[in-house]
Kinemage of the C-alpha trace (Angstrom):
@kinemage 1
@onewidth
@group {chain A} dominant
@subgroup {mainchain}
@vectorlist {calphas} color= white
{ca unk a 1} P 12.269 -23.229 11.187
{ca unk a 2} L 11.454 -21.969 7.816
{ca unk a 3} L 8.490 -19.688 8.683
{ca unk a 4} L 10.780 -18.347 11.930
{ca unk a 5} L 13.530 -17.458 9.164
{ca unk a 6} L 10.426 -15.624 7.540
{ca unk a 7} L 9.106 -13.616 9.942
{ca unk a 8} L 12.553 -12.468 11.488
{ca unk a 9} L 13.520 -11.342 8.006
{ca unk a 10} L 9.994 -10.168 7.011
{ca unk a 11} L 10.334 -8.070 10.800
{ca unk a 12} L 14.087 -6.943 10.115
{ca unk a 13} L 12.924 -5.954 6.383
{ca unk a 14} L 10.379 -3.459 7.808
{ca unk a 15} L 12.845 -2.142 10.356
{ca unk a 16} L 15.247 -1.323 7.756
{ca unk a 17} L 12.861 0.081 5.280
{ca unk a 18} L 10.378 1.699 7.495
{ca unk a 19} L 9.644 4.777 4.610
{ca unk a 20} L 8.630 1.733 1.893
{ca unk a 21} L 6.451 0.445 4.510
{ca unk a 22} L 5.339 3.710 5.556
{ca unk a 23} L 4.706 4.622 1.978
{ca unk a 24} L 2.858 1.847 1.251
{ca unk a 25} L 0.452 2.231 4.325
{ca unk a 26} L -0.316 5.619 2.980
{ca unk a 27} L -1.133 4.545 -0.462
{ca unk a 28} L -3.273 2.105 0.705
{ca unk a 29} L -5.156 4.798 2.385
{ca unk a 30} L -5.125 7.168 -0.337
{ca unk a 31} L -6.374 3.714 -2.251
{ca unk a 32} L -9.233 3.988 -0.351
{ca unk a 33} L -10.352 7.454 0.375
{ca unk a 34} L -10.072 7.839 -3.797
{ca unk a 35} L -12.279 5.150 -4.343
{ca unk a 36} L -14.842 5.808 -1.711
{ca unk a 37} L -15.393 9.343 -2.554
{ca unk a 38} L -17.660 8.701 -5.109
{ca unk a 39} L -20.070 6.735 -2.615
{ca unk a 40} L -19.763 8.945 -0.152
{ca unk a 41} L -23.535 10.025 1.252
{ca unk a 42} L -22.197 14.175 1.225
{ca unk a 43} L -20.873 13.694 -2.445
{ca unk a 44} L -24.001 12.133 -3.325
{ca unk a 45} L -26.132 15.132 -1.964
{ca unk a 46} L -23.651 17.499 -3.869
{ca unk a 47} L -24.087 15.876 -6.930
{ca unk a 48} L -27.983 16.217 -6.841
{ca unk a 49} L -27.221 20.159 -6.140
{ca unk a 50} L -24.322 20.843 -8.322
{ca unk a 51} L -24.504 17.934 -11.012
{ca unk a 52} L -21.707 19.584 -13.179
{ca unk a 53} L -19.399 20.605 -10.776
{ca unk a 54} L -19.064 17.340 -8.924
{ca unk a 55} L -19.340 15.248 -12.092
{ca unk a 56} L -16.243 17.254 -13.552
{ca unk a 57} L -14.644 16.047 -9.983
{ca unk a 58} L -15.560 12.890 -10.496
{ca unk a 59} L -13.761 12.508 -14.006
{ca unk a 60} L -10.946 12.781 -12.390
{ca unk a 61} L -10.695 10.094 -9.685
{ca unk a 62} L -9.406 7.973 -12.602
{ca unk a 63} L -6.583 10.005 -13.149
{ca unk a 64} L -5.605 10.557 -9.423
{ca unk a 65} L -5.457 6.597 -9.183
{ca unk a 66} L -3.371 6.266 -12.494
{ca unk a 67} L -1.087 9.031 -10.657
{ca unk a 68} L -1.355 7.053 -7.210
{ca unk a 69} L -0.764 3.528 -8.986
{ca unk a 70} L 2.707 4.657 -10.646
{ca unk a 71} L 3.924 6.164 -7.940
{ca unk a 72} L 3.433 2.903 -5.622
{ca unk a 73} L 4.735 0.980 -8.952
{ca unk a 74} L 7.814 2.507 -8.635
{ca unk a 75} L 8.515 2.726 -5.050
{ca unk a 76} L 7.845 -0.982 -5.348
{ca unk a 77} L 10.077 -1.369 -7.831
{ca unk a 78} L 12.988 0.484 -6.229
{ca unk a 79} L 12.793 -0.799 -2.964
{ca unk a 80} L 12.743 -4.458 -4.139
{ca unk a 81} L 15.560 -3.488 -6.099
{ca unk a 82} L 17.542 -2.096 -2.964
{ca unk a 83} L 16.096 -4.981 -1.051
{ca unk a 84} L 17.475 -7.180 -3.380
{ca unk a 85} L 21.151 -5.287 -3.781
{ca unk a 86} L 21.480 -5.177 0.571
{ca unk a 87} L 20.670 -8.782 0.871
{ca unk a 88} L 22.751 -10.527 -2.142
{ca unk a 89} L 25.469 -11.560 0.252
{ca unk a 90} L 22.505 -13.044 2.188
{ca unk a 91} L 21.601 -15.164 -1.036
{ca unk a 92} L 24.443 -16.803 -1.567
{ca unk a 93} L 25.021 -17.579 2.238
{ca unk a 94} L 21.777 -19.374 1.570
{ca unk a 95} L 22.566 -20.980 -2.163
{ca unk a 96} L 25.675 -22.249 -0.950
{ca unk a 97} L 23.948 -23.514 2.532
{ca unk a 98} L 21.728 -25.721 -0.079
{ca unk a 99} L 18.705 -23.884 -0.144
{ca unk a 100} L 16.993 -23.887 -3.771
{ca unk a 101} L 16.286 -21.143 -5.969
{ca unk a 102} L 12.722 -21.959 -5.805
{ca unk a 103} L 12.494 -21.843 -2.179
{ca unk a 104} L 14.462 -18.774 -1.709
{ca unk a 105} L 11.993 -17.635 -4.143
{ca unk a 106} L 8.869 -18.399 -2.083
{ca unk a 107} L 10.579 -17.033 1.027
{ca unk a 108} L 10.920 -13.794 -0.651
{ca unk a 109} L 7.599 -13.778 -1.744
{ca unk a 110} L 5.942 -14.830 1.483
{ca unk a 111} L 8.133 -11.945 3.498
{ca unk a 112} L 7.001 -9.476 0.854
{ca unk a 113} L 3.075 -10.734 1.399
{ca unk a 114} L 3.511 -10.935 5.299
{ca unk a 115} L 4.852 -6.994 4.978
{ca unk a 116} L 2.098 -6.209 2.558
{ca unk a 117} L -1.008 -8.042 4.649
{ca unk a 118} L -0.041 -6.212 7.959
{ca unk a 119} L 0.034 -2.577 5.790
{ca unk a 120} L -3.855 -3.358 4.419
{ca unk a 121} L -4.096 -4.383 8.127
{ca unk a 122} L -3.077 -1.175 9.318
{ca unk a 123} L -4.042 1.051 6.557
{ca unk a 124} L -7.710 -0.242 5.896
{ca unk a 125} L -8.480 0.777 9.420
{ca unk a 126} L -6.826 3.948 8.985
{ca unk a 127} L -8.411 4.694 5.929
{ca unk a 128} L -12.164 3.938 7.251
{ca unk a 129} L -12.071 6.354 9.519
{ca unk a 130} L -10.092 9.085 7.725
{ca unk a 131} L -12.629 8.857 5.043
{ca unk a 132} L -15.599 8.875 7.343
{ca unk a 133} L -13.672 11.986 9.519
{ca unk a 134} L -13.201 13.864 5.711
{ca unk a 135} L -17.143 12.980 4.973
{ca unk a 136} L -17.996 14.428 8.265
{ca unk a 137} L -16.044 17.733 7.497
{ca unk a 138} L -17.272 18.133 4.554
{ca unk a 139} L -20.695 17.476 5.637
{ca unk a 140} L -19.842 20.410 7.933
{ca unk a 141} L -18.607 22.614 5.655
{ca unk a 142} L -21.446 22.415 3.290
C-alpha cells in the first residue's frame, strides 16, 4: 500500500513537473559529456598536437561543472520548494490521517530517489551516445 502511494505520487510528481525532470535529465547529460571529454581518444590526440591549446580547455572543465552544479542546486532547490508549497494540503491530509513525520519523511525521500534513478536511467544512456556522436564529429572535423 505504501510503495503504491509512492509510485502514484512519485508518477503524478513527474507529470506535474515535467521541466524539473526534464532539466535534470539534461544535467545529467551535460554531467557526463563534461567529465568524459577529457578521456576522450580525439582530445587525447589533440592534446599530443596542440598541448597548450587543449590544456587551456581543459582548465576549464572545472569551472563549467561549478557553473553546471549551481544551476542544478538551485533548480533543486526551487522545485522542492514548489513541490513542497502544492502539496501542503496533502501533508496534513496525511498528519491528521496518522501518518508520522518520519514516514512522510521517507516517502518524500523515496519519491524524490525513484524520480532521480529513472533520470540517470534515461540520461546515462543518452549521454553515452551523445558523447560518443560529439567524439565522432569531432574526429571528423579534425
Amino acid at each position: 500500500m505504501f510503495s503504491n502511494l509512492i509510485l502514484r505520487n512519485s508518477r503524478r510528481s513527474r507529470k506535474e513537473n515535467g521541466l524539473f525532470f526534464s532539466s535534470l535529465v539534461i544535467s545529467i547529460v551535460a554531467f557526463y559529456m563534461i567529465l568524459s571529454i577529457s578521456t576522450q581518444d580525439v582530445m587525447i590526440f589533440l592534446q599530443k598536437m596542440e598541448s597548450d591549446a587543449v590544456n587551456r580547455l581543459l582548465l576549464l572543465i572545472p569551472v563549467f561543472y561549478g557553473m553546471t552544479l549551481g544551476i542544478l542546486f538551485f533548480l533543486i532547490y526551487f522545485a522542492c520548494k514548489y513541490q513542497f508549497e502544492r502539496r501542503r494540503h496533502e501533508f496534513g491530509v496525511y498528519l491528521m490521517l496518522g501518518m508520522r513525520r518520519n514516514k512522510l519523511f521517507g516517502m518524500l525521500l523515496a519519491e524524490d530517489c525513484l524520480t532521480s534513478i529513472l533520470a540517470m536511467l534515461i540520461g546515462l544512456p543518452v549521454a553515452v551516445v551523445l558523447s560518443e556522436i560529439v567524439s565522432l564529429v569531432i574526429a571528423k572535423l579534425v
